[in-house]
ZAVEX-54740 format. One record per atom (N, C-alpha, C): residue in one letter; x, y, z negated. Coordinates in steps of 0.2 Angstrom, whole numbers, plus 5000, padded with zeros to 4 digits. Last residue first. Layout:
// ZAVEX-54740
AXYZ/...
***
This chain:
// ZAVEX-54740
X496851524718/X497251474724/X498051484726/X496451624713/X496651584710/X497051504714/X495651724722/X496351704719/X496551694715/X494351644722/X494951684730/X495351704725/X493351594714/X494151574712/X494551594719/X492351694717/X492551654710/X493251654709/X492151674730/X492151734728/X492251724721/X491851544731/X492551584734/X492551634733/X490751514726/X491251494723/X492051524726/X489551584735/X489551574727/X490651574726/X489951494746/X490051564746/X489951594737/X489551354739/X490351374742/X490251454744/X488151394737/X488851374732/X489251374733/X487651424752/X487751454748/X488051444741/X487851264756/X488051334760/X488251394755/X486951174746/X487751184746/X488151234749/X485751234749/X486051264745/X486851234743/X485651204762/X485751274761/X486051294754/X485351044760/X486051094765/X486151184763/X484451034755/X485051024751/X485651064754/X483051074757/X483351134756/X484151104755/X482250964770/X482550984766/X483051034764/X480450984776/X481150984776/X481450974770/X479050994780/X479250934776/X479950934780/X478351144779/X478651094784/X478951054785/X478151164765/X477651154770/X478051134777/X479351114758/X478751094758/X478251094761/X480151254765/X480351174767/X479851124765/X479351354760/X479451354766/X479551284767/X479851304745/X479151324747/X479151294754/X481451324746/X481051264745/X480151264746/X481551444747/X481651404756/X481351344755/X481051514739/X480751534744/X480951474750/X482151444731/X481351454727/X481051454733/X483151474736/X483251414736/X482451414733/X483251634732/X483051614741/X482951534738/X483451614719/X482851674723/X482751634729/X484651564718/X484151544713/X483451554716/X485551654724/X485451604729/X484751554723/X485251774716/X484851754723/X484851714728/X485951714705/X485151754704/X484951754711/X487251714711/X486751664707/X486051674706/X487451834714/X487451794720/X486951754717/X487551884699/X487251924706/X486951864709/X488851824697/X488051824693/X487451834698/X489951864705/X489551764706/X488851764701/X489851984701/X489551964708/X489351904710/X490251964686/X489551984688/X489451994694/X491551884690/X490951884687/X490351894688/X492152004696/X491951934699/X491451904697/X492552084685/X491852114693/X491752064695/X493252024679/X492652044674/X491952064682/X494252004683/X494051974685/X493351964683/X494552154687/X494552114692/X494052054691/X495052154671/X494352194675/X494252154682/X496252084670/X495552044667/X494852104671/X496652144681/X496852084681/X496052064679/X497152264673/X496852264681/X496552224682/X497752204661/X496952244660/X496652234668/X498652174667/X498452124666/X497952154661/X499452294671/X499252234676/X498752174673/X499752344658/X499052374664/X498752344669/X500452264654/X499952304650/X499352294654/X501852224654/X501352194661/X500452224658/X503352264652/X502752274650/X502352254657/X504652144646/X504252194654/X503452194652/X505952144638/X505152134636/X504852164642/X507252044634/X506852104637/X506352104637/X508552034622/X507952024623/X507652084628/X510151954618/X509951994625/X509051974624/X510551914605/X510151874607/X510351944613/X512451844598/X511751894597/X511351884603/X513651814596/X513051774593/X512751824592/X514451864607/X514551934601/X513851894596/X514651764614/X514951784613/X515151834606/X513551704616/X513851664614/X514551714612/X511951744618/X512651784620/X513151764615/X510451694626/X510951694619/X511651714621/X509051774630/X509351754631/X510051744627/X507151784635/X507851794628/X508451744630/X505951884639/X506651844642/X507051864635/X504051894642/X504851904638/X505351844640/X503052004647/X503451934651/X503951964645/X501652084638/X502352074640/X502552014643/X500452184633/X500552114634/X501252134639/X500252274616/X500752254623/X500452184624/X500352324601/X499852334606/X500152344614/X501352324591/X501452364598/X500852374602/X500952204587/X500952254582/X501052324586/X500852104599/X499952134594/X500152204590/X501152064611/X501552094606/X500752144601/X500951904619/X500451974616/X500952004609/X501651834634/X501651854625/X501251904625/X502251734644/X502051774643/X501651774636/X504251734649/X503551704644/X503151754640/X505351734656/X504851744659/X504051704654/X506551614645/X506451634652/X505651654654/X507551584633/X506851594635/X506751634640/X509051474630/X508951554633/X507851554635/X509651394616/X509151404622/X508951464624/X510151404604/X510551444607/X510251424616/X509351404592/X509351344597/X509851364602/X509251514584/X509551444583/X509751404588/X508851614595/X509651614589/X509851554585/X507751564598/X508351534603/X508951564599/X507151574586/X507151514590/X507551514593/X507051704584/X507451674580/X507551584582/X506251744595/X507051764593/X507351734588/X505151694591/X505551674597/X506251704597/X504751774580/X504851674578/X505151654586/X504451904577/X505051894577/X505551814579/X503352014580/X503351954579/X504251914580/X504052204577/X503752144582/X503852074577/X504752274565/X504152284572/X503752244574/X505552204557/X504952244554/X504552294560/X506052124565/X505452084561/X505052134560/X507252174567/X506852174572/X506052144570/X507752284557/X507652234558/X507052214561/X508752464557/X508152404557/X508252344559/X509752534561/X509752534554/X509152494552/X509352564576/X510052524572/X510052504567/X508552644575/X508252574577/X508752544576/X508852764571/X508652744567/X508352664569/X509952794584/X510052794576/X509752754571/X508552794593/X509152754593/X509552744586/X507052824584/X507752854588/X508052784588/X505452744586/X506052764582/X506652794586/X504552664593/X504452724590/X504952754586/X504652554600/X504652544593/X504552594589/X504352584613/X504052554611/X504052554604/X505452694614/X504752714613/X504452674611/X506352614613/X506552654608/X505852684607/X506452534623/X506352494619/X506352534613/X506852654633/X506052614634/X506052574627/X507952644629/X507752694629/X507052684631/X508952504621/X508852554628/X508252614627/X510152454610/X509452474613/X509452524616/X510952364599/X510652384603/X510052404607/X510552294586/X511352304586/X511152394592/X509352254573/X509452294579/X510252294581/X509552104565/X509852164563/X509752194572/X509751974561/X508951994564/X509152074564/X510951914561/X510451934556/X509751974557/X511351894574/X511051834571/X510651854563/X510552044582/X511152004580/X510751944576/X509752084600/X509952084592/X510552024589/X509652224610/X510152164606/X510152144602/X508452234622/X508752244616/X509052204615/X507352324633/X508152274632/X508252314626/X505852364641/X506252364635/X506952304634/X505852394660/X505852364653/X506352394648/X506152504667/X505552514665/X505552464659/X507652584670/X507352524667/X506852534664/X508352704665/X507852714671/X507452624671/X509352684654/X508752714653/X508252714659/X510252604661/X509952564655/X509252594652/X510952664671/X510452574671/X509952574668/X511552754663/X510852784667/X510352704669/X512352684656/X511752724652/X511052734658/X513252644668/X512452584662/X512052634659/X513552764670/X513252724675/X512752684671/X514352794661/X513752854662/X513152804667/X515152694658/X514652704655/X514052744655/X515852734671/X515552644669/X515252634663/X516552824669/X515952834677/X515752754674/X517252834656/X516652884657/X516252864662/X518252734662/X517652714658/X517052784655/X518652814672/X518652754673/X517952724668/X519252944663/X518652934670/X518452884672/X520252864654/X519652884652/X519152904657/X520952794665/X520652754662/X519952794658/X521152824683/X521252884675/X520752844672/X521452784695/X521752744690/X521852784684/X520152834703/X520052754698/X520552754692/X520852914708/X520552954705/X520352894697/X522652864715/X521752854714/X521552884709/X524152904722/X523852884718/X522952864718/X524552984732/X525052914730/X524652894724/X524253074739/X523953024741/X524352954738/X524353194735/X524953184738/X524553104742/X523253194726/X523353264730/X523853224735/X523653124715/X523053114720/X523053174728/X524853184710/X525053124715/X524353094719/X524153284706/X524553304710/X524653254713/X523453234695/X523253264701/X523553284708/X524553204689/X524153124689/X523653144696/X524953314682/X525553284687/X524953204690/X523653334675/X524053374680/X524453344684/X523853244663/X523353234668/X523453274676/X525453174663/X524753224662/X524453214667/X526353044667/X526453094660/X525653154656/X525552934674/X525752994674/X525753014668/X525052794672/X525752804674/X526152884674/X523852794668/X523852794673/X524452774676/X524052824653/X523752774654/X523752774662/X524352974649/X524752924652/X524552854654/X523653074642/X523553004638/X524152954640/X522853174645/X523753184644/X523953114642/X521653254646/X521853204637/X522653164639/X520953394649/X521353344650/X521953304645/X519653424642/X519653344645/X520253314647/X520353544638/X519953504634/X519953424636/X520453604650/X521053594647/X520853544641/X519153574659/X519353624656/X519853594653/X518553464669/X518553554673/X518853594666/X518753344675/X519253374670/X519153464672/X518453234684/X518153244680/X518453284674/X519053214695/X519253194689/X518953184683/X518653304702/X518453264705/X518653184699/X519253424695/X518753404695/X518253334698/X520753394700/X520553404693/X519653394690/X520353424717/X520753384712/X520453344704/X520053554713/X519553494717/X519453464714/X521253604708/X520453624703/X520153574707/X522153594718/X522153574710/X521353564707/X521653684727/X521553614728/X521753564721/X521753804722/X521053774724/X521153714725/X523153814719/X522653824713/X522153774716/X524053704729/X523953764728/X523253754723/X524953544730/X524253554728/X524253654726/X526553514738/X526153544730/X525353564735/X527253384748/X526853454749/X526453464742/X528853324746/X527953334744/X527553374745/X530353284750/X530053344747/X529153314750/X531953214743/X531153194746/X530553254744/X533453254751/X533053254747/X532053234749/X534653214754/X534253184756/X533453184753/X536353294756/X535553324753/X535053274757/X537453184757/X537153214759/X536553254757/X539353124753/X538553094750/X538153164754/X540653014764/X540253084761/X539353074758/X541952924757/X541052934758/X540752984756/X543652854759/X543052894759/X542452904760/X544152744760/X543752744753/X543352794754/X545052634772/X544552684770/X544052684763/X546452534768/X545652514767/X545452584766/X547652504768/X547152504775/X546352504776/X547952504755/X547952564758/X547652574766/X547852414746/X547252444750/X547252504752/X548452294738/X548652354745/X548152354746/X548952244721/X548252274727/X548552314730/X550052224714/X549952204717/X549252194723/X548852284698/X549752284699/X549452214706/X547952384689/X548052324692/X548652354696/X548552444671/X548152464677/X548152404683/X548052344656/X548452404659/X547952434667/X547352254649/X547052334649/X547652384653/X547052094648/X547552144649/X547152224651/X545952034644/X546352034639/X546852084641/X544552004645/X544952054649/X545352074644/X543651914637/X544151864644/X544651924647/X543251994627/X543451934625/X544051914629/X542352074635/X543052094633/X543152054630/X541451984639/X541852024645/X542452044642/X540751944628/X541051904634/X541551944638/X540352084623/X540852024619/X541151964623/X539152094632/X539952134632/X540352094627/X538451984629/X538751994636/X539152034636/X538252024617/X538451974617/X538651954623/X537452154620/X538052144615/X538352104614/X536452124625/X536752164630/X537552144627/X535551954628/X535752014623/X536352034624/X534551884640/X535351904636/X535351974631/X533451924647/X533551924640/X533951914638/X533851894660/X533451944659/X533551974652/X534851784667/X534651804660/X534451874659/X535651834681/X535151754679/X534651734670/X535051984685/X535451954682/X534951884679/X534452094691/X534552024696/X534851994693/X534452204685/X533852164686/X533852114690/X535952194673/X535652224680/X534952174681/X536752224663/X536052224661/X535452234668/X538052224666/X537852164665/X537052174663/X538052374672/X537852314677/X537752264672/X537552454656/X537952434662/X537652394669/X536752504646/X537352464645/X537952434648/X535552534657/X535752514649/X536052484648/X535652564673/X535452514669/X535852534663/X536352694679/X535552684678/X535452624674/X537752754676/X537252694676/X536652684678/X539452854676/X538452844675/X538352804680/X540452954670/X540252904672/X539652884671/X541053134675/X540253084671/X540253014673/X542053224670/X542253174674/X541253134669/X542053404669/X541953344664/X541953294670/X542153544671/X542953494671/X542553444665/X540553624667/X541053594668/X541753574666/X538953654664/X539253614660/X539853614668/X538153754667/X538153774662/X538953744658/X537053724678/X537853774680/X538153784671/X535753684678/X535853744675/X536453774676/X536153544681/X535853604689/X535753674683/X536553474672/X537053484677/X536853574680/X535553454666/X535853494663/X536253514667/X534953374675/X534453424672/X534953474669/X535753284672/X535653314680/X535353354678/X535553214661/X536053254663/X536253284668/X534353174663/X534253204657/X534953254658/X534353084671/X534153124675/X534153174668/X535252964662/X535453004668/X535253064671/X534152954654/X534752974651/X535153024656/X533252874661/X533152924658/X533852994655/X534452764665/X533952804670/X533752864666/X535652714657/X535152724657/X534752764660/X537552794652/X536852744656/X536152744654/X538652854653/X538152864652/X537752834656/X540452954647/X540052894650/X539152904648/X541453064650/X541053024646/X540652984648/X543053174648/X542753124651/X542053104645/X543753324652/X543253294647/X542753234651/X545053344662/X544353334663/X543953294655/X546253374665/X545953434660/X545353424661/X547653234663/X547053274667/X546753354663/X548753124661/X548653164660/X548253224664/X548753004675/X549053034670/X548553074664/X547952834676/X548052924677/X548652944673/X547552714674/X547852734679/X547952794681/X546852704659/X547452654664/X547952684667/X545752804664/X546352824658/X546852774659/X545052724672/X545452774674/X545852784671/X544752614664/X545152594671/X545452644671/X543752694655/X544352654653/X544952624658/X543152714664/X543152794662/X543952734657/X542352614668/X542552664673/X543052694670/X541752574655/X542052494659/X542652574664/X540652624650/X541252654651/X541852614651/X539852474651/X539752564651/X540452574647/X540452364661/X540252384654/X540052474654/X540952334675/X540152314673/X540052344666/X542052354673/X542052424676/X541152404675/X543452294667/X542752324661/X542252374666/X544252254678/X543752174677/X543152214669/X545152334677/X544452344680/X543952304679/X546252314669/X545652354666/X545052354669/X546552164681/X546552194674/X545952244672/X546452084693/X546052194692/X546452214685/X547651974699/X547252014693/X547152084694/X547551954715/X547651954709/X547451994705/X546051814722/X546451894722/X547051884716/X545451704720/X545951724725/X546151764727/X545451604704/X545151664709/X545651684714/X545551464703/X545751524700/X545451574706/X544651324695/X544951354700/X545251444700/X544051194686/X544351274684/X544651304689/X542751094691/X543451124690/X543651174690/X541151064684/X541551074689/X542251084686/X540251044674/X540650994676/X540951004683/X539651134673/X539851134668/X540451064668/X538851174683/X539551234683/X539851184678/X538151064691/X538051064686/X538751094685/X537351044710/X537951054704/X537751104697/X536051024716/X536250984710/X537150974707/X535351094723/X536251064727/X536351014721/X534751184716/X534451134723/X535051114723/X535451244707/X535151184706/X534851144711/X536151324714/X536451274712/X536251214711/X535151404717/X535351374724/X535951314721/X534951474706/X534551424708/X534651404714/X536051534705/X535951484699/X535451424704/X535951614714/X536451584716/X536251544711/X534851714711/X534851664716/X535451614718/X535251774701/X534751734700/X534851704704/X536351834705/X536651794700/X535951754699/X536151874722/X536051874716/X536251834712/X536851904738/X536651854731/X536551914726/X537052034753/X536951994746/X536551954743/X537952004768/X537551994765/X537652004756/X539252094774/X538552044777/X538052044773/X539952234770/X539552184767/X539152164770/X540352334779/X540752304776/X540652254772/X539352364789/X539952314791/X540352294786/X538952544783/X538752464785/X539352424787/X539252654775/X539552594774/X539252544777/X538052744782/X538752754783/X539352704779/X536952654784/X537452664791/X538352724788/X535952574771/X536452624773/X537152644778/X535552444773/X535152504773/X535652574774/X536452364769/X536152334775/X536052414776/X536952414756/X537652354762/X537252374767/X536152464749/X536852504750/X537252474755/X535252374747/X534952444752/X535652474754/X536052294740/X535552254746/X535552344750/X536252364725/X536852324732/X536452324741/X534952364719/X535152414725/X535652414729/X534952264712/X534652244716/X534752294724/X536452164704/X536152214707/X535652224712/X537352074700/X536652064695/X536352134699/X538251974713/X538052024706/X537452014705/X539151944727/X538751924722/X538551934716/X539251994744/X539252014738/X538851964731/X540051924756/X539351914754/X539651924745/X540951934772/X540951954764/X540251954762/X541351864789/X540951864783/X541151864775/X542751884798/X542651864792/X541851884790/X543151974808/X542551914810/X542351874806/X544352044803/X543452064805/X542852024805/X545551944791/X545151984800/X544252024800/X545751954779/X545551914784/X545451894790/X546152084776/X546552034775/X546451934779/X544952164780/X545852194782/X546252124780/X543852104773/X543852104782/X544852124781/X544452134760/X544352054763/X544352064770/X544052284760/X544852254759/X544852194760/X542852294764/X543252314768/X544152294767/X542252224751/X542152214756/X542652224763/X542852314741/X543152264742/X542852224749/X542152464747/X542952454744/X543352374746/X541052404742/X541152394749/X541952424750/X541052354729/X540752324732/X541152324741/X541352494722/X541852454722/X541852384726/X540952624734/X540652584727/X541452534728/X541852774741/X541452704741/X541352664735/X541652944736/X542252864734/X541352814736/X541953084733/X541753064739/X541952994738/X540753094716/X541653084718/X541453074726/X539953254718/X539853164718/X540553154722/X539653384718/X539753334711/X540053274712/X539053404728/X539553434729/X539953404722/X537653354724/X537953314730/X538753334730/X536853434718/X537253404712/X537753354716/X535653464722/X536153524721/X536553514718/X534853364724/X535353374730/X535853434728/X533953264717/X534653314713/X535053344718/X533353174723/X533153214718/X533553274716/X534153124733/X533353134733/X532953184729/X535453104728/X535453134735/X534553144736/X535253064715/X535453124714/X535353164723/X534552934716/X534452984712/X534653044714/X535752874726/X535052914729/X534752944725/X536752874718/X536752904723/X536152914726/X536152774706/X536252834704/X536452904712/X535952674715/X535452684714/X535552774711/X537352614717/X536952664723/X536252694720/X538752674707/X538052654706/X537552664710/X539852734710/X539852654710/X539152634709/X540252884708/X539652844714/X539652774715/X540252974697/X540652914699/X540052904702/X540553144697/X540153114695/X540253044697/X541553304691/X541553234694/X540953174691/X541353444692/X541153414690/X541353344694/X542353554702/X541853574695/X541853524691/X543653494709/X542953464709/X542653494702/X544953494708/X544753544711/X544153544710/X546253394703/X545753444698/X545353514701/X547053284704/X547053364710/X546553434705/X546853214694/X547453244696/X547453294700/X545353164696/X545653214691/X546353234691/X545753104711/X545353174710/X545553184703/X546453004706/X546753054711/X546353134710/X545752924700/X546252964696/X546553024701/X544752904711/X544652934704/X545052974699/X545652824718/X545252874721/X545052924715/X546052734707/X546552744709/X546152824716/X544752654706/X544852694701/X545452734705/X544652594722/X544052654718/X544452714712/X545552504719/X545352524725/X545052604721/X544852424708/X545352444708/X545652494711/X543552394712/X543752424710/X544352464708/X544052304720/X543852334727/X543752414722/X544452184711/X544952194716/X544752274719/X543152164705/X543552204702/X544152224705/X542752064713/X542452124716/X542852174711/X543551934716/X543451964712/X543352044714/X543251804728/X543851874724/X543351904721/X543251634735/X543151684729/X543451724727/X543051564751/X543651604747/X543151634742/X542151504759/X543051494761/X543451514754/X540851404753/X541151484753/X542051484755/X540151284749/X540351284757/X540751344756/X539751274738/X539451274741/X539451304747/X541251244730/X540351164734/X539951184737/X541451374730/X541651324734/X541451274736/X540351404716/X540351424723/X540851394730/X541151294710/X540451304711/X540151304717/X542351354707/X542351294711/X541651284710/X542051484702/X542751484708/X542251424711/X541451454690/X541251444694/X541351474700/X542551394684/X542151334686/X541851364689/X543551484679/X543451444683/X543151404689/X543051504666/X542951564672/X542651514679/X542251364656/X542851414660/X542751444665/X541151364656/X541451334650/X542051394653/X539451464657/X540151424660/X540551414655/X538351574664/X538551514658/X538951464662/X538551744670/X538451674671/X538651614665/X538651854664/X538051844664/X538051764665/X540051884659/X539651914652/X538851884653/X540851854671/X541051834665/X540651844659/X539851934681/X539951844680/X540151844673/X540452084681/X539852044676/X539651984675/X541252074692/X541452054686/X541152034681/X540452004708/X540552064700/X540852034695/X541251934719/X540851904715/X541051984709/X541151884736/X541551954732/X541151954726/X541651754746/X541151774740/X541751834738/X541751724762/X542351764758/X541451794751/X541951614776/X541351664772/X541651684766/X541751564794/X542451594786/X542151644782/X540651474797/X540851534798/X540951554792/X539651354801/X540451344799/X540851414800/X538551354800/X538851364807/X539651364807/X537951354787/X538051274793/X538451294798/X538551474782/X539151424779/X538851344785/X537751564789/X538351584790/X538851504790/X536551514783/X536751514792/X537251504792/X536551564770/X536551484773/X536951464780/X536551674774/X537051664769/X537151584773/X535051694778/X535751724782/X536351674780/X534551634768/X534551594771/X534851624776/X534651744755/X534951664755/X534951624761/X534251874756/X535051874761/X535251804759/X532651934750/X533351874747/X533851894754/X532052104744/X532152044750/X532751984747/X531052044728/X531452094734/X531752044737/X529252074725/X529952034724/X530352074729/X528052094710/X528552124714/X529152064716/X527352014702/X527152024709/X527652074711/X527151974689/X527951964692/X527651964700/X526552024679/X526351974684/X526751944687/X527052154672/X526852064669/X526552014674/X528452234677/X527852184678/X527552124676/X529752254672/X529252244667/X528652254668/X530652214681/X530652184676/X529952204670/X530252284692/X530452214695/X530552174685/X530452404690/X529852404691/X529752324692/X531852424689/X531452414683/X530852394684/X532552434700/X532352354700/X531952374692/X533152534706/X533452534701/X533152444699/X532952614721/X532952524720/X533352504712/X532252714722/X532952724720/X533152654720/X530952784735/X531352714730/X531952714729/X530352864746/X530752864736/X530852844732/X530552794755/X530952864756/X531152884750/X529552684751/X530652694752/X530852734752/X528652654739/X528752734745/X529352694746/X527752514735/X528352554734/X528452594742/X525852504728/X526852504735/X527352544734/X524652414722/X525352464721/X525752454726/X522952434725/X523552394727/X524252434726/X521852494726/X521852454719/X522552434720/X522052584736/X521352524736/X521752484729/X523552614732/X523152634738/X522552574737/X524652684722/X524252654723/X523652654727/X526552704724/X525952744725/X525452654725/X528052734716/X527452674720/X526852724720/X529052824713/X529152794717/X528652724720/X529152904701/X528452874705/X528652894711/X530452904694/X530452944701/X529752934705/X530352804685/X530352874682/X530352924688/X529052664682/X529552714688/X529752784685/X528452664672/X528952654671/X529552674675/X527052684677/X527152714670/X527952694670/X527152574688/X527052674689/X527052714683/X527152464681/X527752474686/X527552574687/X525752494674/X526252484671/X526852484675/X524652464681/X525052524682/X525552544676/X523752344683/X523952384676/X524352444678/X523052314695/X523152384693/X522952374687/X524052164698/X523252184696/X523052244690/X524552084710/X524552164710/X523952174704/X524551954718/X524651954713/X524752014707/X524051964731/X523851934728/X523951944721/X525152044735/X524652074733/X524152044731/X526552074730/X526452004733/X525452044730/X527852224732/X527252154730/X526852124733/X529652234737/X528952224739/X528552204734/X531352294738/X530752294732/X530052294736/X531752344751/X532252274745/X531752274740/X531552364766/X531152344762/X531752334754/X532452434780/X532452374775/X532052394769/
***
């Protein structure tokens, strides 16, 4: 399963998703971003800060749908995040929401955490585990099982509190009940379908974006429904388990006294900041709660409010979770919570010296000097930028200074191998530009034909003509006198930077050839004329004594005169 795609239509190499992935987890192939699965964490950042919005993930709406026309007993497990993401008068209303739209039963996924923390308090009471790391977050579980695998014997062995409650709704329901999770998370999706060692517990997942907008097709307004009550009993503490250190407050609830230094931690960089210090063996008996999202699940990337302000969604959450003891009245004791985590690690084949150096120079980057580290790709360095060309998850194209180095060296070369003159002037007659033919014609450096006005070489009255008229002059032929040139000139007006595009094609020589050409013409139609003069004498004589006339012969001869005159000029 897929849960992160782009729309490739819509894909347009900013590389900005691949500056942001912290795991590059996309590789870009013909100009086109994708996402690897094997090392996709599905954290969904790459889904919030493309500006095109060409990444989408798979929906579970029209499963979902199926389920509720075929009349099948379908059981919403809703995040407690609701409370701080959804807009509503009362809790309630959106119980009855979800109910209009066919769902047998609304519980609260904080039920499944409840489940969880009481597995958690367990472990800090037995106190065997180095380190405790909370596995509620799948995204933070494949971090660690791809990237971190030395870090697997860390990870509480505990199901999320998703499939926890999944499995406690089939126990209560029957089996053949349908559970469809519904949160602000994108990595849910991979956790319920993609992952065999909790499948069956979660049919499908919603998002909080997708549920608003299947409201609106249905033309229910949450604002004018009924307060209905949820159909579990109260999580208490858990209903904080979306806030950062939501976890760590549940358990204190429902522990005794332990010897673990607890602390909480969100934020993907943050997270792999303490994996990093993890794998040095440095830090133990500390209990880690951690997020990849900033400040919790209510900042998840499938939240119907992208832009909520974080601190005004926790002020929601703990406004409405007014009881802080432990949950009272959840049996889950027929509910499995075990889950072993595995070394899944994604390994790459590294570039050795010679193939770095290829690499690196095919970059255009043969000394430490050029490599400018700039990040403009996605990559941190040039070096890591080579290695993902190496791996094939990247493009030589997507090194913005190599990019405009091969797109300047190119026009330079255009610009100089052009046997015409091109220049740029500006509306104040001021050189801006100039190629290198037009450097010999004027006889000055580059430098110094910058610092000039085009008047004080050439005739300057057609340039100033179309900078007025903003009429382009096409293929007009000209004598540049102070140059000593005949030229075709082209002027054209650049609306943009109001400056003219002037080229000048020298036709010098062609049009010496030309006038020599025609200067032999000449004195062959001389020639011929002096002897059709000569014969028309001799044929008149001759026609006199034998009472003829010459008129034919000398029209014969004028058209042979005249085709040797104007053959090409036809």
């Amino acid at each position: 399963m897929r849960v992160i795609d782009f729309r490739d239509a819509s894909c347009r190499h900013c590389y900005k998703c691949v500056r942001h992935c912290e795991v590059k987890a996309i590789s870009v192939v013909n100009e086109q971003a994708h996402i690897m699965k094997d090392h996709c964490i599905n954290c969904g950042h790459c889904l919030e800060v493309c500006p095109q919005n060409a990444k989408t993930f798979a929906s579970d709406m029209e499963r979902v749908k199926g389920y509720l026309r075929q009349g099948m007993k379908t059981v919403i497990s809703i995040a407690p995040s609701y409370l701080g993401v959804l807009e509503y008068d009362r809790p309630g209303q959106v119980v009855d929401a979800l109910k209009r739209l066919g769902f047998y039963e609304v519980r609260e996924t904080a039920e499944g955490a409840a489940l969880v923390t009481r597995e958690y308090a367990r472990l800090l009471e037995e106190g065997k585990m180095e380190n405790i790391i909370t596995t509620c977050c799948p995204s933070v579980n494949d971090l660690i099982e791809k990237y971190y695998p030395s870090l697997v014997t860390m990870m509480a062995p505990v199901v999320s509190p998703m499939v926890a409650h999944g499995r406690l709704i089939k126990s209560i329901y029957g089996e053949e009940v349908k559970v469809v999770f519904l949160g602000p998370c994108i990595a849910k999706k991979e956790e319920a379908i993609g992952d065999e060692r909790v499948r069956g517990a979660i049919d499908a997942i919603l998002t909080f974006e997708e549920i608003t907008k299947w409201w609106r097709a249905e033309g229910i307004d949450i604002h004018q429904c009924d307060d209905q009550p949820v159909g579990n009993p109260s999580p208490e503490v858990n209903q904080l388990y979306p806030l950062s250190g939501g976890v760590i407050q549940s358990v204190l609830a429902d522990t005794s006294e332990d010897s673990y230094y607890k602390v909480h931690i969100d934020g993907l960089k943050n997270c792999m900041e303490l994996f990093e210090e993890l794998k040095m063996g440095e830090i133990s008996k500390c209990f880690f709660e951690v997020n990849v999202c900033e400040g919790g699940c209510i900042k998840g990337p499938a939240s119907d409010k992208w832009q909520q302000s974080l601190i005004r969604a926790k002020m929601d959450i703990e406004r409405q979770v007014k009881h802080r003891e432990k949950a009272q009245g959840i049996d889950g004791s027929a509910v499995l919570l075990y889950k072993e985590f595995t070394d899944r690690q994604v390994v790459d084949r590294q570039p050795d010296d010679k193939e770095m150096q290829a690499v690196l120079h095919a970059m255009g980057k043969y000394t430490r000097e050029d490599e400018l580290n700039c990040g403009a790709c996605g990559y941190a360095t040039c070096r890591a930028k080579a290695v993902a060309v190496f791996q094939k998850k990247a493009e030589i194209g997507m090194c913005l200074p190599y990019a405009l180095a091969q797109a300047e060296s190119m026009s330079n070369i255009v610009m100089d191998v052009t046997p015409s003159m091109i220049m740029i002037i500006g509306k104040d007659m001021r050189i801006r530009e100039c190629n290198k033919k037009a450097m010999e014609m004027l006889g000055v450096s580059r430098e110094e034909a910058l610092e000039r006005y085009i008047f004080e070489f050439i005739d300057d009255k057609d340039i100033a003509e179309v900078l007025r008229t903003k009429k382009q002059m096409i293929h007009k032929k000209i004598n540049l006198e102070t140059v000593k040139l005949k030229v075709v000139e082209t002027i054209i007006y650049i609306d943009s930077l109001e400056s003219v595009l002037v080229t000048y094609q020298d036709i010098t020589k062609e049009e010496k050839a030309k006038e020599q050409h025609y200067n032999l013409k000449i004195e062959t139609v001389e020639m011929a004329q002096k002897v059709i003069d000569k014969q028309m004498m001799v044929a008149q004589e001759i026609a006199g004594l034998l009472g003829e006339t010459t008129a034919e012969t000398k029209v014969t001869l004028s058209k042979l005169r005249d085709s040797i005159l104007f053959e090409e000029d036809e």
